[in-house]
N, CA and C atoms of all chains as a GROMACS GRO file, in nm:
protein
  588
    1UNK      N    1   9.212  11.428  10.856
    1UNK     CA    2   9.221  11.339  10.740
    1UNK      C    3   9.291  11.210  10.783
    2UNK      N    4   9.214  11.096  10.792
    2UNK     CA    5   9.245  10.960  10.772
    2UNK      C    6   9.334  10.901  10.664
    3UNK      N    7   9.490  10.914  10.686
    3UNK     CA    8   9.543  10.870  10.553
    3UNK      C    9   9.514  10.686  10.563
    4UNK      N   10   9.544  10.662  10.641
    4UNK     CA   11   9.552  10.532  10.594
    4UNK      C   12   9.418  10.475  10.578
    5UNK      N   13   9.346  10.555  10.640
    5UNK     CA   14   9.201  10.477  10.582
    5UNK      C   15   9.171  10.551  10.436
    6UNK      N   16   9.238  10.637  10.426
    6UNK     CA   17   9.198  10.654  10.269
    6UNK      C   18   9.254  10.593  10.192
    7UNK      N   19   9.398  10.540  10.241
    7UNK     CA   20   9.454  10.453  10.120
    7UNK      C   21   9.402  10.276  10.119
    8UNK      N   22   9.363  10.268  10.231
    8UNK     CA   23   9.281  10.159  10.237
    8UNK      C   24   9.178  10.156  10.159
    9UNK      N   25   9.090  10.241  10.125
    9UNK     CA   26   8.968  10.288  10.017
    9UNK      C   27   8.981  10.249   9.918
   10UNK      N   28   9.120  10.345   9.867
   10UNK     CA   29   9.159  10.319   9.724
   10UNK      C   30   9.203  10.206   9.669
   11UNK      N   31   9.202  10.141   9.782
   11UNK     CA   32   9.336   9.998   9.742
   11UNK      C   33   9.216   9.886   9.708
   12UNK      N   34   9.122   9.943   9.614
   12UNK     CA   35   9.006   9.849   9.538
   12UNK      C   36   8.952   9.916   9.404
   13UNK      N   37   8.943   9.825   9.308
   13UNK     CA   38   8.969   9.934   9.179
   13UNK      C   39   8.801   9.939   9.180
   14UNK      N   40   8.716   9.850   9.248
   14UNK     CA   41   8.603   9.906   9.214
   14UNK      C   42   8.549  10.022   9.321
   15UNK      N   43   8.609  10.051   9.410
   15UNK     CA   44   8.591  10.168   9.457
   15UNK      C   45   8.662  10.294   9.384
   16UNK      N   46   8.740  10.249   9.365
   16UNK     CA   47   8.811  10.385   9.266
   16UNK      C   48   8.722  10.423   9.139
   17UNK      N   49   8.639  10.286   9.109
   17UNK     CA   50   8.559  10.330   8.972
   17UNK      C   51   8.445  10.422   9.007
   18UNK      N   52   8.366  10.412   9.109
   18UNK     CA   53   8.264  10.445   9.198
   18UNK      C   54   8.314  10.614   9.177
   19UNK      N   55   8.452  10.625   9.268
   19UNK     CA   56   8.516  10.758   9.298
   19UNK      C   57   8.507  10.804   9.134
   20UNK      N   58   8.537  10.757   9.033
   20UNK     CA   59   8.541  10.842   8.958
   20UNK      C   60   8.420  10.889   8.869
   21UNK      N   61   8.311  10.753   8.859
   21UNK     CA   62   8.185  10.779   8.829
   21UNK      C   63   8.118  10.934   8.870
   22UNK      N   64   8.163  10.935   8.974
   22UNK     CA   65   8.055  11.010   9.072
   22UNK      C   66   8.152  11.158   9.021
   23UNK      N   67   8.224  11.144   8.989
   23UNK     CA   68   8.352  11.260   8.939
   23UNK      C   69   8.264  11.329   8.811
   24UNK      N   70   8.171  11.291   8.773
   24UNK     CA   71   8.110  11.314   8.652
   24UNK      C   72   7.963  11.278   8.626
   25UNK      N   73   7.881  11.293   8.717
   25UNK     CA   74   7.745  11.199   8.728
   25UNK      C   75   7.656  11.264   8.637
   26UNK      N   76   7.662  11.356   8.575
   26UNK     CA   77   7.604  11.406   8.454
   26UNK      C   78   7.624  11.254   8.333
   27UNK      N   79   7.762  11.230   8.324
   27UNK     CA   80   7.773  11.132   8.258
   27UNK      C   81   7.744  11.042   8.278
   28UNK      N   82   7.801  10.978   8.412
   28UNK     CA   83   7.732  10.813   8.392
   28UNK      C   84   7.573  10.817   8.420
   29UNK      N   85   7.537  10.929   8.503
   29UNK     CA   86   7.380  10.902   8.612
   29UNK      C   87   7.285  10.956   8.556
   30UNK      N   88   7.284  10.983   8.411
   30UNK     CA   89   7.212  11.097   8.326
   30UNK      C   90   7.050  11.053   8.349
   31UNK      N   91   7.043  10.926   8.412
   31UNK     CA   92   6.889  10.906   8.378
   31UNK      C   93   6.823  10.891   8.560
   32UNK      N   94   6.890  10.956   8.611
   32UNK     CA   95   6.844  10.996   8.777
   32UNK      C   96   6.717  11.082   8.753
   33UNK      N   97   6.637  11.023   8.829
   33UNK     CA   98   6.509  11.114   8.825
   33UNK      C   99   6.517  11.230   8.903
   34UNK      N  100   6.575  11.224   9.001
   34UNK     CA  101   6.594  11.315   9.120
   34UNK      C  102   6.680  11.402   9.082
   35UNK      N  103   6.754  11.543   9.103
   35UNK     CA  104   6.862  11.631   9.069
   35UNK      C  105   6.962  11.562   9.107
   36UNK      N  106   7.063  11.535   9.016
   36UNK     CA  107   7.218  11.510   9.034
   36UNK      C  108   7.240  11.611   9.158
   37UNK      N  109   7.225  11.728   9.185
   37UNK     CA  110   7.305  11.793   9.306
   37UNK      C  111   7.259  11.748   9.402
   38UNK      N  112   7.181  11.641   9.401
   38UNK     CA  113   7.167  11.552   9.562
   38UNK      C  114   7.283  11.495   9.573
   39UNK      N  115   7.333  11.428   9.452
   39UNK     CA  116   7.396  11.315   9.486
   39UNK      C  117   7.371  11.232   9.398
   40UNK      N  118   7.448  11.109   9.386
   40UNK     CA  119   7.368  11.001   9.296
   40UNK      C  120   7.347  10.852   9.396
   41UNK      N  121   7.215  10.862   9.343
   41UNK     CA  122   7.127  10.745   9.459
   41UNK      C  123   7.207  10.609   9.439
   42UNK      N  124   7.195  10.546   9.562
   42UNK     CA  125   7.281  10.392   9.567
   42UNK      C  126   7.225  10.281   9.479
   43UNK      N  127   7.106  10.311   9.422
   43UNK     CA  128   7.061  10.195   9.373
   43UNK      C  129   7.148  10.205   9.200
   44UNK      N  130   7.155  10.306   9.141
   44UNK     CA  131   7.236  10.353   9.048
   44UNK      C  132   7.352  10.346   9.010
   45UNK      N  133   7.431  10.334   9.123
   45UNK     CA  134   7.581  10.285   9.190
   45UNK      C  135   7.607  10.109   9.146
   46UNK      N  136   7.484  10.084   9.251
   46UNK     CA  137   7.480   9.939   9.198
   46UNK      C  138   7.458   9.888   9.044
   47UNK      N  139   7.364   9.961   9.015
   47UNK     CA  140   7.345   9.874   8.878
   47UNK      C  141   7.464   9.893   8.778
   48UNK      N  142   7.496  10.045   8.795
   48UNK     CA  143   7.686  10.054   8.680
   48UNK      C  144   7.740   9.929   8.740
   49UNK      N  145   7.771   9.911   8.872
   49UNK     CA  146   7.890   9.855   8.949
   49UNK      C  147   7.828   9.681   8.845
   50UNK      N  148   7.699   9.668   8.877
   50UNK     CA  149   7.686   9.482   8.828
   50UNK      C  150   7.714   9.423   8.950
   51UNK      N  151   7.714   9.500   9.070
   51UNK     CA  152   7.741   9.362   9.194
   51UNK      C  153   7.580   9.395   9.272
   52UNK      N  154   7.659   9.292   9.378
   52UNK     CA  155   7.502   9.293   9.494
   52UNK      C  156   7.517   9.388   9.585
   53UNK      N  157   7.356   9.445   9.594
   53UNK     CA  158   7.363   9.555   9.630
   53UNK      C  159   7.375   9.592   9.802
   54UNK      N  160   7.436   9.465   9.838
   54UNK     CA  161   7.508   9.424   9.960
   54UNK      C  162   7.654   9.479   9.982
   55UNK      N  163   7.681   9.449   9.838
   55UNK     CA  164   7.868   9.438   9.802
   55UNK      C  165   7.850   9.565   9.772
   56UNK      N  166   7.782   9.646   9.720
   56UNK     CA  167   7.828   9.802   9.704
   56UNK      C  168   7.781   9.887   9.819
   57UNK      N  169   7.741   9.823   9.910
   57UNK     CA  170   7.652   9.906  10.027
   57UNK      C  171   7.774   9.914  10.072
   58UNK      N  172   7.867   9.780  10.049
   58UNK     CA  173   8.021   9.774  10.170
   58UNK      C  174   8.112   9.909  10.133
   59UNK      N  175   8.087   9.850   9.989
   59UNK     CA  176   8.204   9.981   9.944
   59UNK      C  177   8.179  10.098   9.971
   60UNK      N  178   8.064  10.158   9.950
   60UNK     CA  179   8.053  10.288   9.973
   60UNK      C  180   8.054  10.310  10.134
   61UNK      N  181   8.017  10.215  10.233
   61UNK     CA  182   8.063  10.303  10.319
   61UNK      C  183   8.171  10.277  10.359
   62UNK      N  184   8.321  10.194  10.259
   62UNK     CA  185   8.409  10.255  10.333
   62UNK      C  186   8.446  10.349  10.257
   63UNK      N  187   8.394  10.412  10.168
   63UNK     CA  188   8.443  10.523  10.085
   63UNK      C  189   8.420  10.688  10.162
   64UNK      N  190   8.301  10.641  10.246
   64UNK     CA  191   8.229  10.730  10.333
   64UNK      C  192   8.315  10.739  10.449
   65UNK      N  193   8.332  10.609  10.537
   65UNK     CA  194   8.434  10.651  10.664
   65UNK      C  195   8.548  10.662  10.662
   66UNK      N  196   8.633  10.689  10.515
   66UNK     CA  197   8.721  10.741  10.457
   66UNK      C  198   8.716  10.875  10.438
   67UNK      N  199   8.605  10.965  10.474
   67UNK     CA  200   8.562  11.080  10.409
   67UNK      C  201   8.558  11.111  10.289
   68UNK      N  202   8.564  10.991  10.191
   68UNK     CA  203   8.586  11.029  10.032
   68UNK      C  204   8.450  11.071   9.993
   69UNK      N  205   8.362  11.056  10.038
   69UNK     CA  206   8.217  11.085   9.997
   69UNK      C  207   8.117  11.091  10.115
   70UNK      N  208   8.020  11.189  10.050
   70UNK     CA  209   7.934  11.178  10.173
   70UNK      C  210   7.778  11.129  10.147
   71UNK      N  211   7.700  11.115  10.235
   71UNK     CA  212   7.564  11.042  10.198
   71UNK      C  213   7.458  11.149  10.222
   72UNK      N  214   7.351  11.189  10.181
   72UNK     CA  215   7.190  11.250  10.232
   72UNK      C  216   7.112  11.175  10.199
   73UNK      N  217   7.047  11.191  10.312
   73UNK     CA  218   6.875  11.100  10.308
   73UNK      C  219   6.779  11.159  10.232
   74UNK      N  220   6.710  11.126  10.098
   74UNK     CA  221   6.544  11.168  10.116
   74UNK      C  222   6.488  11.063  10.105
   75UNK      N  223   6.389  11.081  10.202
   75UNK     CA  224   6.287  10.956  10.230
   75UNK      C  225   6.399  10.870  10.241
   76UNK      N  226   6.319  10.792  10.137
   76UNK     CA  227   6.369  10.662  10.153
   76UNK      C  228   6.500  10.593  10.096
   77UNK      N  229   6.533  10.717   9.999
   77UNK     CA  230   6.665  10.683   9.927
   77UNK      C  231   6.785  10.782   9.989
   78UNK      N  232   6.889  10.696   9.935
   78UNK     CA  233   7.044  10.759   9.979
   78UNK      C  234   7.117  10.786   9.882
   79UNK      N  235   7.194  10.926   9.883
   79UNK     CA  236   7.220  11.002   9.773
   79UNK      C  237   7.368  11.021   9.828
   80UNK      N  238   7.456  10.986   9.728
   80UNK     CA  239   7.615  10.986   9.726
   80UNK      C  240   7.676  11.101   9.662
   81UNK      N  241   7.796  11.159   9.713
   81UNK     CA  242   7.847  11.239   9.590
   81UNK      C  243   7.977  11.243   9.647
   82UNK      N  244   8.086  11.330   9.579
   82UNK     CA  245   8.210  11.334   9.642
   82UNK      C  246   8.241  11.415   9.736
   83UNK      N  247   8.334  11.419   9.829
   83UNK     CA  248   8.396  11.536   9.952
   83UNK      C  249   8.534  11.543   9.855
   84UNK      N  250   8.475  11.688   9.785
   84UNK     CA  251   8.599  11.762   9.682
   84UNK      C  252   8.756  11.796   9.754
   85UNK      N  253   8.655  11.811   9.904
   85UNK     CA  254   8.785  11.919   9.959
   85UNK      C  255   8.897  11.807  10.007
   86UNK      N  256   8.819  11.688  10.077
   86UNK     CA  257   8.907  11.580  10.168
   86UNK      C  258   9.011  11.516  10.030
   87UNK      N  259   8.944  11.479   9.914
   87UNK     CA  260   8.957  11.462   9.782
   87UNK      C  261   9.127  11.533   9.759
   88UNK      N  262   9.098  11.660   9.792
   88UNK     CA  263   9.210  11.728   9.687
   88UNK      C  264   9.322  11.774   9.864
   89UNK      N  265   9.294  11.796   9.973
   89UNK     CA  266   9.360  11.786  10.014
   89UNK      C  267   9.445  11.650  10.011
   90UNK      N  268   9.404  11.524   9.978
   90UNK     CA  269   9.456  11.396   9.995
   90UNK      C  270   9.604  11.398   9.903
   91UNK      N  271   9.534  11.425   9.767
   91UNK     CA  272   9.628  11.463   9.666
   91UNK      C  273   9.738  11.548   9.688
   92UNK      N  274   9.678  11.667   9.790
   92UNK     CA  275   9.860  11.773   9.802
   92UNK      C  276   9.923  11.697   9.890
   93UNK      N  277   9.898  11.627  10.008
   93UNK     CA  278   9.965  11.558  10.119
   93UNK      C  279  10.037  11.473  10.008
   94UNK      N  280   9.997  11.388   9.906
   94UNK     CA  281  10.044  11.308   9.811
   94UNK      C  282  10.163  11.341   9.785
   95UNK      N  283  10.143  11.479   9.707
   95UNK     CA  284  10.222  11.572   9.622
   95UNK      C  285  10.367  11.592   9.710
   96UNK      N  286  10.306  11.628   9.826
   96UNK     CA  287  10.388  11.690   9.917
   96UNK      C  288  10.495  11.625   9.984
   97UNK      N  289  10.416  11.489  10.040
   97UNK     CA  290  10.484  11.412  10.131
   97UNK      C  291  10.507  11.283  10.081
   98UNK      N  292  10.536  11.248   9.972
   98UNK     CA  293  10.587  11.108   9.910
   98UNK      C  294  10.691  11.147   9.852
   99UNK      N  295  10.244   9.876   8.690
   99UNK     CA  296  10.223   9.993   8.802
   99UNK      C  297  10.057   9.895   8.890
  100UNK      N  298  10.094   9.844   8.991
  100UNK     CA  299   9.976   9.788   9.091
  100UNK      C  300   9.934   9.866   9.176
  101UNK      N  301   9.795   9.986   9.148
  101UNK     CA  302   9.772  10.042   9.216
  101UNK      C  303   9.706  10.014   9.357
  102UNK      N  304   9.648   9.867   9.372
  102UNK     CA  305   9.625   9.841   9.457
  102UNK      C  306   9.687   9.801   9.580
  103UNK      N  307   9.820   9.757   9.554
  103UNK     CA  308   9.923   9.689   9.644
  103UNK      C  309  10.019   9.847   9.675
  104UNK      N  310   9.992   9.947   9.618
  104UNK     CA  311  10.068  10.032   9.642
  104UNK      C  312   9.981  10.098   9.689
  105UNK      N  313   9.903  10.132   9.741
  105UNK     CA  314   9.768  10.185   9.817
  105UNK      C  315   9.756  10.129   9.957
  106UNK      N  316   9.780   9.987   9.916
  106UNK     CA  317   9.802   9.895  10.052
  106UNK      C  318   9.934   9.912  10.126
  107UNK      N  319  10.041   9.924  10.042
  107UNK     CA  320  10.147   9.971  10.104
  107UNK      C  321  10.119  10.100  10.193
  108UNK      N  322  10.102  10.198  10.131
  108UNK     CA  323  10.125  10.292  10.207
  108UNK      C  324   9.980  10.359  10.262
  109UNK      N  325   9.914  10.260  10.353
  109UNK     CA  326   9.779  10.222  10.440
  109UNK      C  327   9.837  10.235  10.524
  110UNK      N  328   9.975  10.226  10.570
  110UNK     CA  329  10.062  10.212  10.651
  110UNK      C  330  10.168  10.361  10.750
  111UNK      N  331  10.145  10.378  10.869
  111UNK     CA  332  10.241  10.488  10.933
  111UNK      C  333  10.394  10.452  10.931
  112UNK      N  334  10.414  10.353  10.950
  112UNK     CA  335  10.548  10.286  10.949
  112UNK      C  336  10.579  10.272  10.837
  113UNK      N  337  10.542  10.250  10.702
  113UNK     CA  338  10.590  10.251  10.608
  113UNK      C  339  10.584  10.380  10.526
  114UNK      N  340  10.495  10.474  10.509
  114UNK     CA  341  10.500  10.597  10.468
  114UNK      C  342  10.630  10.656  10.575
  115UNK      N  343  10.678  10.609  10.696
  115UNK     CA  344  10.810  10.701  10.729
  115UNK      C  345  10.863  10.665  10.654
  116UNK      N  346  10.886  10.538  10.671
  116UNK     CA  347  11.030  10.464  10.578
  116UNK      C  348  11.078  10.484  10.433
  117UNK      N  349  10.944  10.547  10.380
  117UNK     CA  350  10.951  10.645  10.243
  117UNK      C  351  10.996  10.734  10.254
  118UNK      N  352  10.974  10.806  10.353
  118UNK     CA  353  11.007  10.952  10.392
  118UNK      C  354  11.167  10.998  10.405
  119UNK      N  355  11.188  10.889  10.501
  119UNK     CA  356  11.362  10.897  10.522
  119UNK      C  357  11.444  10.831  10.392
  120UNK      N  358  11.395  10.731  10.328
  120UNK     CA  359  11.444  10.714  10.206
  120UNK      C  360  11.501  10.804  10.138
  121UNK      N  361  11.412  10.904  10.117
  121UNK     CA  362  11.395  11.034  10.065
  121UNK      C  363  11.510  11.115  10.081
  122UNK      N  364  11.546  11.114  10.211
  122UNK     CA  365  11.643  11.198  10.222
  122UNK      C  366  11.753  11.094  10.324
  123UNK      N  367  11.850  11.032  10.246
  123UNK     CA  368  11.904  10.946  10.334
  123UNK      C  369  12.068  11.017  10.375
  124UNK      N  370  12.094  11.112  10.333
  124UNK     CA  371  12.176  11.202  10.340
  124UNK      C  372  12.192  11.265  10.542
  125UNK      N  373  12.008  11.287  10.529
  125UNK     CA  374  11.986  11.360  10.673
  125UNK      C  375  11.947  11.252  10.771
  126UNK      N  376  11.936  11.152  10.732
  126UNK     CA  377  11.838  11.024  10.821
  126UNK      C  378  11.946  10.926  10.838
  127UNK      N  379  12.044  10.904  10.780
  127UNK     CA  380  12.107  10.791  10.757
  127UNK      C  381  12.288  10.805  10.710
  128UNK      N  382  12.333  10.913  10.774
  128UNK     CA  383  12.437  10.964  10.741
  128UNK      C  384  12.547  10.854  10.820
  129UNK      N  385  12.518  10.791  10.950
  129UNK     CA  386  12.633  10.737  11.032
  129UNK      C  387  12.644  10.644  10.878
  130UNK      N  388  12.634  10.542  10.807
  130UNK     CA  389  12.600  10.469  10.758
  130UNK      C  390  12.745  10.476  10.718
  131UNK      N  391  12.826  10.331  10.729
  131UNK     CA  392  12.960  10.332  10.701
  131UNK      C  393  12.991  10.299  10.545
  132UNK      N  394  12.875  10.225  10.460
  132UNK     CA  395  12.871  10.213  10.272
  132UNK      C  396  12.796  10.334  10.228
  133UNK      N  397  12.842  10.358  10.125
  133UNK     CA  398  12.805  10.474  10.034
  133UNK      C  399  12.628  10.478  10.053
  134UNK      N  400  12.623  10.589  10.053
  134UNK     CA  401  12.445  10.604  10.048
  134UNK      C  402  12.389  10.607   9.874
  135UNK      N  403  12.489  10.572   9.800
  135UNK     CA  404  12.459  10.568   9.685
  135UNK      C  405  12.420  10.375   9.653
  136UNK      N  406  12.428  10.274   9.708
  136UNK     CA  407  12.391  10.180   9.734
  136UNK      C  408  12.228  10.155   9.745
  137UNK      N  409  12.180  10.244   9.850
  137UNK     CA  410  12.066  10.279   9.976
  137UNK      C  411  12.094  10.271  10.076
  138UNK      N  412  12.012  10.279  10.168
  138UNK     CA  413  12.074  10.233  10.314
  138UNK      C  414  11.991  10.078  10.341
  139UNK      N  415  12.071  10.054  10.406
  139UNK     CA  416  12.098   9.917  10.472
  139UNK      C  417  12.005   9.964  10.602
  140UNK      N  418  11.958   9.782  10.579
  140UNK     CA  419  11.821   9.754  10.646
  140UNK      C  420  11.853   9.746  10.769
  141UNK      N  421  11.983   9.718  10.890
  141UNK     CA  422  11.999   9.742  10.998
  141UNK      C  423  11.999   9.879  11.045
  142UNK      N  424  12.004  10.001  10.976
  142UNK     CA  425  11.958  10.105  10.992
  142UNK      C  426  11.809  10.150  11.010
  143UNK      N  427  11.807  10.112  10.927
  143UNK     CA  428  11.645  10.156  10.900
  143UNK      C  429  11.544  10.100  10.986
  144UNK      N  430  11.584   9.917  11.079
  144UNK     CA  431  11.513   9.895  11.166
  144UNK      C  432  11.569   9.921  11.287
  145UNK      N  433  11.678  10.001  11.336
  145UNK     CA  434  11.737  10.092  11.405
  145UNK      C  435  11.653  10.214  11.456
  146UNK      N  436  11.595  10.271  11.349
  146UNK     CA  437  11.559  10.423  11.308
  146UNK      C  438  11.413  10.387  11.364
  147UNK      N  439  11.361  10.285  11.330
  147UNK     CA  440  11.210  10.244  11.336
  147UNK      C  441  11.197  10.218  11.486
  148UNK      N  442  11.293  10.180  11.513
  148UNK     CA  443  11.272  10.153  11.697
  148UNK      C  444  11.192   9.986  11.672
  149UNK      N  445  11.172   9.973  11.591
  149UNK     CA  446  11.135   9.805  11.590
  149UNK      C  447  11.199   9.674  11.554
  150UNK      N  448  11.126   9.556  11.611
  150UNK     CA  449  11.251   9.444  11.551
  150UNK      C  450  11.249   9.425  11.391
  151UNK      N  451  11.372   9.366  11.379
  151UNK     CA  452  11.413   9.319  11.248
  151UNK      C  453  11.289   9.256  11.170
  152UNK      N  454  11.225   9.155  11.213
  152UNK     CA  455  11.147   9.104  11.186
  152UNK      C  456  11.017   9.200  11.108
  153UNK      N  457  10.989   9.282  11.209
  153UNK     CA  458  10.895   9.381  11.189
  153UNK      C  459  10.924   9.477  11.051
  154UNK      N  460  11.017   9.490  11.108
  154UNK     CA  461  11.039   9.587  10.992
  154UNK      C  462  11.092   9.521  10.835
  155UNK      N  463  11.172   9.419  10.818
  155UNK     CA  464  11.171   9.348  10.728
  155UNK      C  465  10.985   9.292  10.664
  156UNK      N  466  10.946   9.269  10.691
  156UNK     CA  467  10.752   9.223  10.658
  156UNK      C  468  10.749   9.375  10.557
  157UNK      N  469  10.745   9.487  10.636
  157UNK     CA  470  10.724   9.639  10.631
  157UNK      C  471  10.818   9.645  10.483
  158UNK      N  472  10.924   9.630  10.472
  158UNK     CA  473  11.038   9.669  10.352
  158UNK      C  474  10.984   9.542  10.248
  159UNK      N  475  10.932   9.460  10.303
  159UNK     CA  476  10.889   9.374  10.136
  159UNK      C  477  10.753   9.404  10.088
  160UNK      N  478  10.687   9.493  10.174
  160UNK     CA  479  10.550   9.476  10.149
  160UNK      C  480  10.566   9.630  10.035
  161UNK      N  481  10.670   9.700  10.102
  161UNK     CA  482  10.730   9.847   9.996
  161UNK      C  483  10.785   9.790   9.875
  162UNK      N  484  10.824   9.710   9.864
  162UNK     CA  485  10.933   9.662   9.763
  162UNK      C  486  10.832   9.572   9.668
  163UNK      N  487  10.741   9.479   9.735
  163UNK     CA  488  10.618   9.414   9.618
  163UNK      C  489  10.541   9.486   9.586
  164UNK      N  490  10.521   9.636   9.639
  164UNK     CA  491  10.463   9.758   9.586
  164UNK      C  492  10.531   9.820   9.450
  165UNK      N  493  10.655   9.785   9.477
  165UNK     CA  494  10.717   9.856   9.331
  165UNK      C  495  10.792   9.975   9.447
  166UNK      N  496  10.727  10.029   9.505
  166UNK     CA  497  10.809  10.183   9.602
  166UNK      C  498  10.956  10.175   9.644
  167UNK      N  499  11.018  10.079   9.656
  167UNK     CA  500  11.137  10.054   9.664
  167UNK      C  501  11.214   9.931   9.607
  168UNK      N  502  11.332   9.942   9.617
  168UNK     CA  503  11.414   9.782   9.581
  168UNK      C  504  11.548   9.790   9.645
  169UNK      N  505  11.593   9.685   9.636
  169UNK     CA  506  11.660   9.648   9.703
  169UNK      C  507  11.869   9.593   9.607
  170UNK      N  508  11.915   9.625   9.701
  170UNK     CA  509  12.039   9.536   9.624
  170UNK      C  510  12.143   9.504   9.749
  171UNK      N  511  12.170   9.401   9.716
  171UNK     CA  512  12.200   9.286   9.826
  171UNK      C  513  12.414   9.302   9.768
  172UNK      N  514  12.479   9.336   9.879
  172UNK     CA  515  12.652   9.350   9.869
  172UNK      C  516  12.687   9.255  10.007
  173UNK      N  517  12.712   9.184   9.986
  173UNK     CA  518  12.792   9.075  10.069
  173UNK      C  519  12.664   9.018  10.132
  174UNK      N  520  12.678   9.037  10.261
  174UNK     CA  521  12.544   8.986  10.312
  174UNK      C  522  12.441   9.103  10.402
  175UNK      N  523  12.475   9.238  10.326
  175UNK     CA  524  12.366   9.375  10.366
  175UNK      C  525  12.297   9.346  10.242
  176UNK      N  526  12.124   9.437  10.311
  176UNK     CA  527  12.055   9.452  10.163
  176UNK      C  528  12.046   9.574  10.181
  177UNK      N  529  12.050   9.675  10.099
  177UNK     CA  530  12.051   9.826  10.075
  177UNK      C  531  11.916   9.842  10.012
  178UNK      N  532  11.851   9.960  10.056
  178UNK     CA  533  11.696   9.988  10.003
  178UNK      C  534  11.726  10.125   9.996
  179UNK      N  535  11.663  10.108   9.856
  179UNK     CA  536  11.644  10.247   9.812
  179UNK      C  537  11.506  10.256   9.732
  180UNK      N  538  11.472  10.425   9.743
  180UNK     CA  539  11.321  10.423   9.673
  180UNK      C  540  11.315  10.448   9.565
  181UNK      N  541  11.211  10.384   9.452
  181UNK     CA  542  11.215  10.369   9.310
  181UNK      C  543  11.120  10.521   9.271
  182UNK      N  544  11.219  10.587   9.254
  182UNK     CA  545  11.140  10.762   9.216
  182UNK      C  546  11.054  10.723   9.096
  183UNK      N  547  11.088  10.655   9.016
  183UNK     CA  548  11.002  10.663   8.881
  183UNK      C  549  10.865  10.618   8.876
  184UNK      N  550  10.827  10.467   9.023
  184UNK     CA  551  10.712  10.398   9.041
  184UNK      C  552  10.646  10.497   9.094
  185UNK      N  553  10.725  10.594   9.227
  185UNK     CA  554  10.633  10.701   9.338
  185UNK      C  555  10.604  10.788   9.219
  186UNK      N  556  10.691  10.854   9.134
  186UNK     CA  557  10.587  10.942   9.039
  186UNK      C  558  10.500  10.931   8.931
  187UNK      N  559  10.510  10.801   8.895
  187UNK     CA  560  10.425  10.751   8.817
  187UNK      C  561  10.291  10.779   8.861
  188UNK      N  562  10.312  10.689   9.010
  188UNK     CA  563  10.180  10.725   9.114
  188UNK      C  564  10.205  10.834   9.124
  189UNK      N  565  10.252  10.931   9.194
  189UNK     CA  566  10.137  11.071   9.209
  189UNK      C  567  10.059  11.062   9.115
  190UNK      N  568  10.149  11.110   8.962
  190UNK     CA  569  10.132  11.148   8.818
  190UNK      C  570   9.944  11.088   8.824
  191UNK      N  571   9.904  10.984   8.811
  191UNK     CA  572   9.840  10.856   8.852
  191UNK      C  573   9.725  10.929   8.935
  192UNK      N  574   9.759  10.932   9.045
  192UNK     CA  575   9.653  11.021   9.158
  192UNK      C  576   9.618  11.178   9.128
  193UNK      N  577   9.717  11.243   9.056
  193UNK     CA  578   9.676  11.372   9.003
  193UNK      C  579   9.609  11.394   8.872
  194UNK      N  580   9.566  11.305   8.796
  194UNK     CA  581   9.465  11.313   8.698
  194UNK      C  582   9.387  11.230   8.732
  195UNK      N  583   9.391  11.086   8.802
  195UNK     CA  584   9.254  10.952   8.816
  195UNK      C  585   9.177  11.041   8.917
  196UNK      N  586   9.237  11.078   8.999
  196UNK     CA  587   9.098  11.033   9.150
  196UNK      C  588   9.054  11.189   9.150
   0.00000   0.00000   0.00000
């Protein structure tokens, strides 16, 4: 676990919004054609987010080489979701060591 | 509560110690000839760090414009101590948001 690149992650509230979207993609992503247990596709990301889909390509992957999330390919689209475990270990180190 | 600047703060190895020993300045910081009820004094602490003054002063304001610590200045020492109520706010903060 990358702490400081995870706190580097967080230290952007629109990545944190992303992180929490995806915390619940039943809710925000309800109109994904594809199964939510892929993931929720980047183009979807973008349109909640309202930026270019340049500027959210950035974010997510540093959300990714943070291990906060991970990506799968089909075809042609890319499907996001959270890494629960890197997630909640982050939080006990939190708990633990601050 | 600036979650972003306190994210950025502690992005940091050198500054997550300097939290750490804060923490316990009893076991880290005992030679210390003023009361540890003050904090400890910043010639310690860039003592402890093995780095210059310089360095480590950048490091203690970048904690302190975080909210994670503060400071109080007796003759011409500044004493740092860590603000428990900002660090648990944040956990508090990280254990229901993310």
């Amino acid at each position: 676990m990358d702490i400081d690149a995870i706190h580097k992650a967080l230290a952007n509230p629109v990545r944190r919004q992303i992180l929490a979207w995806l915390k619940q993609p039943e809710q925000y992503f309800s109109d994904q054609e594809h199964g939510l247990n892929l993931g929720v596709c980047a183009g979807l990301i973008d349109r909640r987010c309202g930026l270019s889909q340049s500027t959210v390509s950035a974010h997510l992957a540093t959300l990714q080489k943070a291990g906060l999330i991970s990506s799968k390919r089909v075809g042609q689209w890319a499907f996001f979701s959270r890494n629960e475990e890197t997630i909640q270990a982050f939080i006990d180190h939190m708990n633990q060591g601050l």
